[in-house]
OpenMM code with the backbone's topology and positions (N, CA, C; nanometers):
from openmm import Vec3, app, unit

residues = "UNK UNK UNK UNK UNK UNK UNK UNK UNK UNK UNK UNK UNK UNK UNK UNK UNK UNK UNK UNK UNK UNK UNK UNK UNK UNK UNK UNK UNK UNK UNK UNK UNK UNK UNK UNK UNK UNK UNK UNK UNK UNK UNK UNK UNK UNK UNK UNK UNK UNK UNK UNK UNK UNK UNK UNK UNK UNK UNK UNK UNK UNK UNK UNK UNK UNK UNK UNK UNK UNK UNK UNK UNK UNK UNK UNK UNK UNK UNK UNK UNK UNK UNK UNK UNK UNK UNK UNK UNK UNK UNK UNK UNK UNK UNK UNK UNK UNK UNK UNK UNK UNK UNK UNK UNK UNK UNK UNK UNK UNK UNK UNK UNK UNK UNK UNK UNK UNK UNK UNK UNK UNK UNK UNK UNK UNK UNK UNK UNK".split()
positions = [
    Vec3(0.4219, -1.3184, 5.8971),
    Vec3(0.3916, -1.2435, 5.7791),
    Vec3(0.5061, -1.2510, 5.6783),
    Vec3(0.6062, -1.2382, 5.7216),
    Vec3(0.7233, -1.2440, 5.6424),
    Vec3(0.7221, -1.3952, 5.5662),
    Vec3(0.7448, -1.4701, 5.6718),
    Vec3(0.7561, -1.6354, 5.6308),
    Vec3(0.6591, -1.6811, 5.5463),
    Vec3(0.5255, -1.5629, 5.5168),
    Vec3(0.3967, -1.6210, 5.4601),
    Vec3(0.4249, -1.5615, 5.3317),
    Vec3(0.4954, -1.4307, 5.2821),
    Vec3(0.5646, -1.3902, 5.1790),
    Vec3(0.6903, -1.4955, 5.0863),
    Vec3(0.7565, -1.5420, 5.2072),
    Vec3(0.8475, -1.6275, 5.1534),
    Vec3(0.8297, -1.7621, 5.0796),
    Vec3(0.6682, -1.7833, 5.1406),
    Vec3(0.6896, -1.9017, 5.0919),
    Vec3(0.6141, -1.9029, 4.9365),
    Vec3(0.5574, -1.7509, 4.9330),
    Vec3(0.4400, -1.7204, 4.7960),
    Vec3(0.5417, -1.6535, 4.6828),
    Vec3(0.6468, -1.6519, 4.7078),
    Vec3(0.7174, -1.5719, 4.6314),
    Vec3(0.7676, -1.6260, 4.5293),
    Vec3(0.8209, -1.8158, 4.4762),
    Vec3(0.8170, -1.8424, 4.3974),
    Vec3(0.6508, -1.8144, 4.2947),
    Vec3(0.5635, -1.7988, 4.3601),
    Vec3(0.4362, -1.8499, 4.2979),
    Vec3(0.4120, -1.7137, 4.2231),
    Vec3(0.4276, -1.6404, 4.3517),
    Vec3(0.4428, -1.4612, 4.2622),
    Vec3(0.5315, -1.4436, 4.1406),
    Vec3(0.6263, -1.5233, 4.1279),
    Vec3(0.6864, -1.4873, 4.0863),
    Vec3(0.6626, -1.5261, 3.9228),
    Vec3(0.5995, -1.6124, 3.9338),
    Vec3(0.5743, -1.6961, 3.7979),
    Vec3(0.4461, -1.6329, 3.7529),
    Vec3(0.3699, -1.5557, 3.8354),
    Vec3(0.2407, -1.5342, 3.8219),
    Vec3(0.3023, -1.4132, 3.7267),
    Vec3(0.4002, -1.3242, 3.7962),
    Vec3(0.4534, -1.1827, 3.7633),
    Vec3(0.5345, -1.2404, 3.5872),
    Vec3(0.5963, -1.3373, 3.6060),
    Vec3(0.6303, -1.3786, 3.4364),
    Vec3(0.5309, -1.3874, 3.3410),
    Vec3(0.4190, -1.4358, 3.3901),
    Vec3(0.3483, -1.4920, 3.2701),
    Vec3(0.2402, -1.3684, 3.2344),
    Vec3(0.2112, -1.2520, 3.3327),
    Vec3(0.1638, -1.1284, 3.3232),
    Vec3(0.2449, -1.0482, 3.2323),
    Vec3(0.3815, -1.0410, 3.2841),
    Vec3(0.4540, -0.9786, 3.1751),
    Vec3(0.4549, -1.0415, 3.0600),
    Vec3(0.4914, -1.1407, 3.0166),
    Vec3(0.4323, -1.2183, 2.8772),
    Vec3(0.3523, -1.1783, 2.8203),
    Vec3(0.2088, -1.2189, 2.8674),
    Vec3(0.1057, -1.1848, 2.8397),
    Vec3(0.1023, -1.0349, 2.7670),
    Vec3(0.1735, -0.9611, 2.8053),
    Vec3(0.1126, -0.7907, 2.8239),
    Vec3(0.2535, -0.7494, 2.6752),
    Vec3(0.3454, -0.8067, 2.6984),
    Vec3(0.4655, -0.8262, 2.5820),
    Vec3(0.4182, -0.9041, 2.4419),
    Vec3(0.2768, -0.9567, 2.4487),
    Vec3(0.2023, -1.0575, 2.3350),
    Vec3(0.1231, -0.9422, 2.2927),
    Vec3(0.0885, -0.8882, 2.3760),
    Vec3(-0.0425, -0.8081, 2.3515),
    Vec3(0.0074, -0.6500, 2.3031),
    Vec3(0.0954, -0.6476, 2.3086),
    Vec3(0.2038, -0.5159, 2.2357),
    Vec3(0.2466, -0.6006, 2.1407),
    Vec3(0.2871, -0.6648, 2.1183),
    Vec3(0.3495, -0.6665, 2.0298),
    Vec3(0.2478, -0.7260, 1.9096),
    Vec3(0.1358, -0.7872, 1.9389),
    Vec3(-0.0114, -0.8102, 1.8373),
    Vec3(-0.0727, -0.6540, 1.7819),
    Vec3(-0.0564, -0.5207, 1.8819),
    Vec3(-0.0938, -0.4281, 1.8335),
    Vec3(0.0163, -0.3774, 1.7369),
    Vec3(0.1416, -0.3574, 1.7675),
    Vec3(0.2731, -0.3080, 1.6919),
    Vec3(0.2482, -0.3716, 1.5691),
    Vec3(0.2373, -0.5393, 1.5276),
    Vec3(0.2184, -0.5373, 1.4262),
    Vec3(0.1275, -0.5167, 1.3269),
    Vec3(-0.0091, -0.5299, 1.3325),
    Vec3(-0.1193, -0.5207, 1.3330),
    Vec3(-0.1505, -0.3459, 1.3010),
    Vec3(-0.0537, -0.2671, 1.3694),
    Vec3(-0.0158, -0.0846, 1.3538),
    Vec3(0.0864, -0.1191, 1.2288),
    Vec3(0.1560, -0.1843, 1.2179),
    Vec3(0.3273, -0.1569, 1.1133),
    Vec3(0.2807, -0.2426, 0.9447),
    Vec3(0.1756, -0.3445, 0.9772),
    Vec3(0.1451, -0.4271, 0.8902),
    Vec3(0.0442, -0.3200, 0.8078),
    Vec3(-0.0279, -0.2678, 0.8789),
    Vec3(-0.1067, -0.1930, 0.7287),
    Vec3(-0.0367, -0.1092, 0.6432),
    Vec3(0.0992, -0.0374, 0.7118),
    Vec3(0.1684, 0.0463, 0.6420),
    Vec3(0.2939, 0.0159, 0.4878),
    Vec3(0.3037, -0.1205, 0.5752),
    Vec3(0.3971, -0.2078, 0.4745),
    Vec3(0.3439, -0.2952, 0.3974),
    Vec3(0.2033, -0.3545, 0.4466),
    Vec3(0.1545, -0.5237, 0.3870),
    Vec3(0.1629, -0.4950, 0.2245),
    Vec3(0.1664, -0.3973, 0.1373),
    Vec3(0.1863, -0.4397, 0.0190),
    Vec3(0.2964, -0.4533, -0.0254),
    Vec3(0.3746, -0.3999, 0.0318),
    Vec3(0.5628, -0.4516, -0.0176),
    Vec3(0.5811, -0.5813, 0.0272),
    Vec3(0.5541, -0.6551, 0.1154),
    Vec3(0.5652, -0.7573, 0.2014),
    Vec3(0.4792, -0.9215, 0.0928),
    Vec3(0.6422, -0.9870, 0.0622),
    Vec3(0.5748, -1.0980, -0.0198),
    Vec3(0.4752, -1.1929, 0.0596),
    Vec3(0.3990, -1.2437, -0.0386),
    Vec3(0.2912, -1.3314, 0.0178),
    Vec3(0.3183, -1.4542, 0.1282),
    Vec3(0.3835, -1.4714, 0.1300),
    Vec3(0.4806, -1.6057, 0.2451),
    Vec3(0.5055, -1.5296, 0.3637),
    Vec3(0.5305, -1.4428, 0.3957),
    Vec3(0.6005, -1.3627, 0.4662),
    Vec3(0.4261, -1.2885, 0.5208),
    Vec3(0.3784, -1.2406, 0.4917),
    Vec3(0.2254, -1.2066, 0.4916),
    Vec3(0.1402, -1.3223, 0.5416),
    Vec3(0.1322, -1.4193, 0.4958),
    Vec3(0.0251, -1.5298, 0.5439),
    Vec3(0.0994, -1.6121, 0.6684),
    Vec3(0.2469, -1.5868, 0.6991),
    Vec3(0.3181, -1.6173, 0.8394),
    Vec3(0.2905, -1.5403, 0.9492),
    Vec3(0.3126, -1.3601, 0.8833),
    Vec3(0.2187, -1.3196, 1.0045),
    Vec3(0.1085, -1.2826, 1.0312),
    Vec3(0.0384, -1.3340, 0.9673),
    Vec3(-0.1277, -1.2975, 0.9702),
    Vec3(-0.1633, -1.4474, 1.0734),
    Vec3(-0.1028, -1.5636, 1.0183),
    Vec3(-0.1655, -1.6968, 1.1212),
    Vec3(-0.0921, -1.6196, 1.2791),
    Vec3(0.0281, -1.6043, 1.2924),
    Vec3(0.1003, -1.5601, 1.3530),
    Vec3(0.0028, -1.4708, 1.4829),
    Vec3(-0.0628, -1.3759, 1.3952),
    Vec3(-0.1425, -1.3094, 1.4910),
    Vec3(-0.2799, -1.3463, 1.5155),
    Vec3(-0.3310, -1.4353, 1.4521),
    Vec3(-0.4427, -1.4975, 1.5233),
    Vec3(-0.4074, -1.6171, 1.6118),
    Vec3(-0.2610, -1.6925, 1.6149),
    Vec3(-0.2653, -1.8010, 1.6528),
    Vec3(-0.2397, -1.6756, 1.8244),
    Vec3(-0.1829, -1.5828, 1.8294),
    Vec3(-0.1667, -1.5244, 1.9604),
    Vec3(-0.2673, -1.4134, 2.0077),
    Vec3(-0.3676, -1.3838, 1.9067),
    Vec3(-0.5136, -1.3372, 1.9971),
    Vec3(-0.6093, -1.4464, 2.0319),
    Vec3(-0.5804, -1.5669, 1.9811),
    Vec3(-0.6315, -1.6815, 2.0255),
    Vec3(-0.5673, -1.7475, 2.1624),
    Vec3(-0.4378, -1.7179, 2.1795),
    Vec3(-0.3664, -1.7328, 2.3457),
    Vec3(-0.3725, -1.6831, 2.3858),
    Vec3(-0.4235, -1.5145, 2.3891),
    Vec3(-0.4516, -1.4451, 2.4662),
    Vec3(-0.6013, -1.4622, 2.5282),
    Vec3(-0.7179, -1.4931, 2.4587),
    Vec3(-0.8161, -1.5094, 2.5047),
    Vec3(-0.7968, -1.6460, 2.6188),
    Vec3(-0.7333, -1.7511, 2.5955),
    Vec3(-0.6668, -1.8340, 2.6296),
    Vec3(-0.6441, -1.8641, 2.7219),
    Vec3(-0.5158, -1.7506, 2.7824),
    Vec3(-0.4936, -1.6991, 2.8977),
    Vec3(-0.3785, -1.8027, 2.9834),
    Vec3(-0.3918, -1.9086, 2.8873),
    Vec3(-0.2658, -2.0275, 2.8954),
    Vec3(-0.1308, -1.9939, 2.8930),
    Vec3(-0.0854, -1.9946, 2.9818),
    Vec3(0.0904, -1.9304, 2.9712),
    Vec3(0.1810, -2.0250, 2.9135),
    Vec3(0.1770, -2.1169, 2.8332),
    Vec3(0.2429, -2.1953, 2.7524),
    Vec3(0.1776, -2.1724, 2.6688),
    Vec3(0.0520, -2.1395, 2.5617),
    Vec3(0.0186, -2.1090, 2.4995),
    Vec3(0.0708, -1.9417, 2.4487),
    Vec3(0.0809, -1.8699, 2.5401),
    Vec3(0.0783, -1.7333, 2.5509),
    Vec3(0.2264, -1.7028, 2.4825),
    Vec3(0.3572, -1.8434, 2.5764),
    Vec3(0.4827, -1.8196, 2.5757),
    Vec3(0.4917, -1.8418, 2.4059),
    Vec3(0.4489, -2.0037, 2.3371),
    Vec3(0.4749, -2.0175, 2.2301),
    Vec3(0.4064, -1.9472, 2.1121),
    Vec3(0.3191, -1.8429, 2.1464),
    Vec3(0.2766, -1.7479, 2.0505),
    Vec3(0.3306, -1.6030, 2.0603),
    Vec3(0.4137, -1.5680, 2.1505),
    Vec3(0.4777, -1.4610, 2.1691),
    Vec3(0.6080, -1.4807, 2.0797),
    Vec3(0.6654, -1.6159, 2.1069),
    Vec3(0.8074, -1.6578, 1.9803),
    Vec3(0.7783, -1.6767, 1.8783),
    Vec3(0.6637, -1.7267, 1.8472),
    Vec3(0.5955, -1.7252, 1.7175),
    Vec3(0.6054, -1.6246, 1.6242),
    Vec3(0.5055, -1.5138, 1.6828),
    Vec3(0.4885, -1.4024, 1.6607),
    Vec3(0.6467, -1.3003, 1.6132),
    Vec3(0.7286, -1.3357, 1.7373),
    Vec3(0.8239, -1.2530, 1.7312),
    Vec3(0.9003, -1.2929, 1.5975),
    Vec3(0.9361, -1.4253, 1.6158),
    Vec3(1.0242, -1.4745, 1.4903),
    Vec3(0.9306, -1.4311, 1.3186),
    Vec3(0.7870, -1.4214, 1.3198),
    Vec3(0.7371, -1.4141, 1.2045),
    Vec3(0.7421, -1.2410, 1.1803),
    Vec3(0.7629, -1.1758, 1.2728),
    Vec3(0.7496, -1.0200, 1.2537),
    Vec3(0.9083, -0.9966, 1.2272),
    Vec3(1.0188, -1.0653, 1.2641),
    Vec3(1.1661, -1.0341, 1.2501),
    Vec3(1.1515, -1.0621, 1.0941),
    Vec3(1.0905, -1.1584, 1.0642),
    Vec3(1.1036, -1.2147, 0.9697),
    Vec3(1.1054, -1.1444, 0.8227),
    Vec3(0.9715, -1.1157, 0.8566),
    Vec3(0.8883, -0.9855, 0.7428),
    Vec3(0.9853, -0.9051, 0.7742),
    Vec3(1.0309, -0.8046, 0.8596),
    Vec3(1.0992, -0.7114, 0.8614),
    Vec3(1.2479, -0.7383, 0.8001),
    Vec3(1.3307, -0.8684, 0.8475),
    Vec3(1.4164, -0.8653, 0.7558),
    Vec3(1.4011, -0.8854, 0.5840),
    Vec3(1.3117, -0.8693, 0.5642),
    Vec3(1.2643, -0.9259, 0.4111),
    Vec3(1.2143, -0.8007, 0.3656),
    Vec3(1.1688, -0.7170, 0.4708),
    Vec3(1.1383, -0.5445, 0.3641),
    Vec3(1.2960, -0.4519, 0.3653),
    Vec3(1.3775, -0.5086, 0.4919),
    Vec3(1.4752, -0.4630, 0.4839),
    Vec3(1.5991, -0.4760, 0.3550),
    Vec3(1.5717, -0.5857, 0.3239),
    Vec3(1.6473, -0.6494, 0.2680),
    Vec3(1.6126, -0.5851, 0.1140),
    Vec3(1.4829, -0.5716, 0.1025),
    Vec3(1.4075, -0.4996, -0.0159),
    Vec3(1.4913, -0.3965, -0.0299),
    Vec3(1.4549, -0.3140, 0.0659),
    Vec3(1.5023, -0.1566, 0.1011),
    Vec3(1.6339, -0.1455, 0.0396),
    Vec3(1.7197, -0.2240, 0.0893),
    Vec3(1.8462, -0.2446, 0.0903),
    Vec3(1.9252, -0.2597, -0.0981),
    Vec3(1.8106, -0.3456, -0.1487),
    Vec3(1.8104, -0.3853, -0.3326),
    Vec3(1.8092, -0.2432, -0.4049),
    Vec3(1.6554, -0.2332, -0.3488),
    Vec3(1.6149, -0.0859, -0.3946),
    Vec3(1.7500, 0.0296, -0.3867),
    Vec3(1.7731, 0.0539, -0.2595),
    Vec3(1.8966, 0.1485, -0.2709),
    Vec3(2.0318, 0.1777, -0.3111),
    Vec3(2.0906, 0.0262, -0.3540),
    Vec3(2.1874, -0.0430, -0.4220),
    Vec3(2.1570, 0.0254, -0.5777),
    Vec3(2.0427, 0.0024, -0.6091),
    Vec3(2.0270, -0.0191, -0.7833),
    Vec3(2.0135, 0.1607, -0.7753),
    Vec3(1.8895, 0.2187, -0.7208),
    Vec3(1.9363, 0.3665, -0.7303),
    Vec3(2.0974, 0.4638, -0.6804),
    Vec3(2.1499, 0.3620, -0.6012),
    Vec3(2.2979, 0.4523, -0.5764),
    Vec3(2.3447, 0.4078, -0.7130),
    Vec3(2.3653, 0.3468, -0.7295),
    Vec3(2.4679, 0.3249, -0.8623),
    Vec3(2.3984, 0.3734, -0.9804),
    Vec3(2.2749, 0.3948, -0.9790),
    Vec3(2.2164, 0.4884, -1.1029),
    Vec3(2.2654, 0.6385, -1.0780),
    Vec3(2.2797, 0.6791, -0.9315),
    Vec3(2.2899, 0.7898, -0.9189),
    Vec3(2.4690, 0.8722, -0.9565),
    Vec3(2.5841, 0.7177, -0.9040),
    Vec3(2.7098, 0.7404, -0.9033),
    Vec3(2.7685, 0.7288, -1.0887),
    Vec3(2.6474, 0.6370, -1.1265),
    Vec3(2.6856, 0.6747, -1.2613),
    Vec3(2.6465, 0.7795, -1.3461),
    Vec3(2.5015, 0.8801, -1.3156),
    Vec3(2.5232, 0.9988, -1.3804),
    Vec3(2.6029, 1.0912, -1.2865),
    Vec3(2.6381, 1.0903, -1.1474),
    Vec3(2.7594, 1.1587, -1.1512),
    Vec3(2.8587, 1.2061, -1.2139),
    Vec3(2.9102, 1.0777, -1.2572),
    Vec3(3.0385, 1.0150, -1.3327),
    Vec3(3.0482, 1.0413, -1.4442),
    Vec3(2.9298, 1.0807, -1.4923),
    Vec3(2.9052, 1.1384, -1.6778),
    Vec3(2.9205, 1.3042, -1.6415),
    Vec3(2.8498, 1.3577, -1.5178),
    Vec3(2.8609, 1.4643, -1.5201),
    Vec3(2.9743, 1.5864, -1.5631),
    Vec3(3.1061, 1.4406, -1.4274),
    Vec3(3.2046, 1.5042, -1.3982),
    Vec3(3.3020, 1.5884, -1.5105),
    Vec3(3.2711, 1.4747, -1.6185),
    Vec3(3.3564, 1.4898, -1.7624),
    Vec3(3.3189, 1.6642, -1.7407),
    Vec3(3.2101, 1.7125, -1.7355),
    Vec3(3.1803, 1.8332, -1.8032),
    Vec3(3.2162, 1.9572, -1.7070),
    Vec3(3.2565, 2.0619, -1.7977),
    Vec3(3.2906, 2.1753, -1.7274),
    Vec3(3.1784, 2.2743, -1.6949),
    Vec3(3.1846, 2.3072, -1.6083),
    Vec3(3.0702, 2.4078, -1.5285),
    Vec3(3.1487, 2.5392, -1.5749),
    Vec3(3.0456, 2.6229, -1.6234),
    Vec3(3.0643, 2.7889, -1.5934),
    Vec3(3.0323, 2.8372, -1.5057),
    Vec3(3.1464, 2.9189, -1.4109),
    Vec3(3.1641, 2.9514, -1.2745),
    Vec3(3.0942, 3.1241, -1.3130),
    Vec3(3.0164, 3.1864, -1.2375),
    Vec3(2.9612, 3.3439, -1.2439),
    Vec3(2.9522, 3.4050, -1.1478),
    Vec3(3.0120, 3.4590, -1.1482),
    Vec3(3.0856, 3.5472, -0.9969),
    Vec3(2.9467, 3.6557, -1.0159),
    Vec3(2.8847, 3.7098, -0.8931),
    Vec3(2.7861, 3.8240, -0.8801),
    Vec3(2.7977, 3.8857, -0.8004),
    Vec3(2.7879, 4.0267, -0.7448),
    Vec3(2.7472, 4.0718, -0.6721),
    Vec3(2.6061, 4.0966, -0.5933),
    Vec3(2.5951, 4.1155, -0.5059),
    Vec3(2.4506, 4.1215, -0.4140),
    Vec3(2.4539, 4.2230, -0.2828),
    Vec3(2.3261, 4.2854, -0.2710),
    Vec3(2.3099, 4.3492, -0.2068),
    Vec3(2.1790, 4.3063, -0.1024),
    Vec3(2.2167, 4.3538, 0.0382),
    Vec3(2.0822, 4.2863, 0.1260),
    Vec3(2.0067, 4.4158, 0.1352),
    Vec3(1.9005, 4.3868, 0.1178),
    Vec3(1.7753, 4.4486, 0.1776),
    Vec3(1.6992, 4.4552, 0.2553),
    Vec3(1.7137, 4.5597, 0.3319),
    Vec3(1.6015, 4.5357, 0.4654),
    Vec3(1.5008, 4.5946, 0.4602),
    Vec3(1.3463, 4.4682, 0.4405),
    Vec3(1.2250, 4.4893, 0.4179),
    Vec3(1.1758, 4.6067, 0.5234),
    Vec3(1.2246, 4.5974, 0.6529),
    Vec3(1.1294, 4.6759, 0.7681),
    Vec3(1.1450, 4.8193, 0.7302),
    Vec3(1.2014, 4.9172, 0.6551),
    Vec3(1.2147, 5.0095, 0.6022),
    Vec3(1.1184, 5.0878, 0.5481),
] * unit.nanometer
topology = app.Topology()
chain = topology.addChain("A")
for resn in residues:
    res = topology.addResidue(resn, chain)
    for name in ("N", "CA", "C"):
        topology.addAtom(name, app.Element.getBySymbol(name[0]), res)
């Protein structure tokens, strides 16, 4: 029994890779497919039609069921979703550049000006009364 384990265990073992693959394609086709409706209009057209083939070329390996098919649509996939994401990041990144420095320059106009400081007194009130 043992020796009959030993000798299936490379075979398991490859069986157990290409399951996990498989199941790592198939998350990660829903993740984008979930993240893409939220972003696809910021997301330039190149970057959009990479992962749109992207995810049919890997619900098409999944039906498939080909583990070389499965493997090269999982890198596919992955590299076209890094992709888009570094490219909204990178957006993000423009965007927040041009508003900080809009923001550090009316700072900077502010500062010139003197504030009137108004000292008050206050009293607390307790409603349950």
């Amino acid at each position: 029994m043992v020796q009959d384990a030993e000798e299936h265990a490379a075979e398991d073992k490859s069986k157990r890779e290409e399951v996990e693959q498989r199941n790592r394609l198939d998350k990660l086709v829903f993740d984008v497919e979930k993240d893409s409706k939220e972003w696809a209009d910021r997301l330039d057209e190149s970057h959009k039609k990479r992962l749109d083939e992207a995810v049919e070329s890997a619900k098409k390996a999944l039906r498939s069921g080909a583990a070389d098919e499965i493997k090269q649509a999982l890198e596919e996939l992955s590299q076209a979703f890094s992709a888009a994401g570094a490219s909204l990041y990178q957006e993000a990144q423009a965007q927040s550049a041009e508003s900080t420095g809009g923001a550090e320059a009316g700072a900077e106009a502010e500062s010139g000006k003197e504030e009137e400081v108004v000292e008050a007194d206050y009293e607390i009130v307790d409603d349950s009364k």
